[in-house]
C-alpha positions as CSV (number, residue, x, y, z in Angstrom):
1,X,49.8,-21.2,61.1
2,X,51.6,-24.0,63.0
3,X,49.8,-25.9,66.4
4,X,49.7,-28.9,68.1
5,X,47.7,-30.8,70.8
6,X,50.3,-32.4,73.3
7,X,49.5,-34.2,76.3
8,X,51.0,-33.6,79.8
9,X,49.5,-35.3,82.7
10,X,47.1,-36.5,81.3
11,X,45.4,-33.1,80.3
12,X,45.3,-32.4,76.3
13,X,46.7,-28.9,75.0
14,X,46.4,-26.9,72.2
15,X,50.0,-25.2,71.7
16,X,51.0,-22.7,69.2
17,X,54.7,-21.5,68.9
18,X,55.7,-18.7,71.6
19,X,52.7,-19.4,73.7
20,X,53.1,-19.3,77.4
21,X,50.6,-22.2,79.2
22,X,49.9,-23.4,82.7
23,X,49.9,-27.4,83.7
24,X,50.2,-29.1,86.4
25,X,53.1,-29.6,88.8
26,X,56.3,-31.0,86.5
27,X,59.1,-30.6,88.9
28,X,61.5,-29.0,86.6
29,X,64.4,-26.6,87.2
30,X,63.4,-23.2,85.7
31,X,64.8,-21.8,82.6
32,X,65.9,-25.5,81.5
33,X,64.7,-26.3,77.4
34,X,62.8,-30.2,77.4
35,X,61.0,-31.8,74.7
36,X,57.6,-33.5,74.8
37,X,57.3,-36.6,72.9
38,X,53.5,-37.2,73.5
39,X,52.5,-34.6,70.5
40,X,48.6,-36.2,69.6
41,X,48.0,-33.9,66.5
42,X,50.2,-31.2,64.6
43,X,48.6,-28.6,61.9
44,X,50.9,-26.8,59.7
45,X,48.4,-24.8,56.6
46,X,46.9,-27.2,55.1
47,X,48.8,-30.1,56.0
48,X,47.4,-32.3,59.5
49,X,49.3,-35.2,61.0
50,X,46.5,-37.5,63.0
51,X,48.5,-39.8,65.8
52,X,47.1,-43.5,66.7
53,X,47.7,-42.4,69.6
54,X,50.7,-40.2,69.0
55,X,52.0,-38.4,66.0
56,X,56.1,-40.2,64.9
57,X,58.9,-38.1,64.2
58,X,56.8,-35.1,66.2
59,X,57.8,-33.5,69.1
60,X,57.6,-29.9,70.8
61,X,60.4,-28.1,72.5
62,X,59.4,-25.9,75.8
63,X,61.4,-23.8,78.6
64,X,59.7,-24.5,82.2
65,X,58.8,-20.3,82.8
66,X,57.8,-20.7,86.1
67,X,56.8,-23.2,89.2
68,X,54.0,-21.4,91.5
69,X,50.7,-22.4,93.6
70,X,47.8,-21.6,92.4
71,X,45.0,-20.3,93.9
72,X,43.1,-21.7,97.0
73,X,39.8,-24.0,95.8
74,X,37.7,-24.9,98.4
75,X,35.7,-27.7,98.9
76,X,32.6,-28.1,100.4
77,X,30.5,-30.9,101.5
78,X,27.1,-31.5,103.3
79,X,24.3,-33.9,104.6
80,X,20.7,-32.2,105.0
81,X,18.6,-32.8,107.9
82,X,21.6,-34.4,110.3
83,X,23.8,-31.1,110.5
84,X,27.4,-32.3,109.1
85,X,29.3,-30.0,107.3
86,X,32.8,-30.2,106.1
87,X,35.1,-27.5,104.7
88,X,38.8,-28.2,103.1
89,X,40.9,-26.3,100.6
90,X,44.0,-26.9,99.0
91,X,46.2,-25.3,96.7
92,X,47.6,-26.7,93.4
93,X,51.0,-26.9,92.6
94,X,51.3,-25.4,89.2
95,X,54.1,-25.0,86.0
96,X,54.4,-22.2,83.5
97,X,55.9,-23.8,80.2
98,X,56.8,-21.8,77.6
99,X,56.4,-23.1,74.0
100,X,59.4,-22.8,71.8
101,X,59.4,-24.6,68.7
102,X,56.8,-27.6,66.9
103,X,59.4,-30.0,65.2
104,X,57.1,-31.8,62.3
């Protein structure tokens, strides 16, 4: 079984071939192939490939799926005893990428 652990804004990953993941916002058209440089460990059987910090010669290869907000999160915040309250929410911008191939 081929996977890797990439790194996309800062948030680590673990990605096997065909897998459909959500990451933050990337701005990309939809349906367009990139590749991801930033590939922190790759596992192929037996064989693992340990990047200081990033593995050489490894990469993956993903379609952008989708671009979409998420769901609302609210936030919340409070002093006792003086009666402040404060309510906000926001809604993150999200990607769907769809892995297509781990190049070792």
């Amino acid at each position: 079984m081929k996977y890797a652990v990439i790194a996309v804004s800062g948030t680590q990953y673990l990605v096997k071939e065909d897998e459909v993941i959500t990451v933050d916002n990337q701005n990309l058209e939809i349906d367009k192939s990139n590749k991801l440089e930033t590939v922190l460990l790759t596992v192929d059987g037996d064989k693992v490939s340990v990047g200081t910090p990033t593995v050489k010669g490894s990469s993956v290869e993903y379609t952008v799926v989708n671009n979409y907000q998420g769901k609302k999160v609210d936030v919340f915040k409070f002093k006792s005893k003086s009666r402040y309250r404060k309510s906000m929410g926001f809604r993150p911008q999200l990607t769907d990428i769809k892995i297509n191939k781990i190049n070792l």
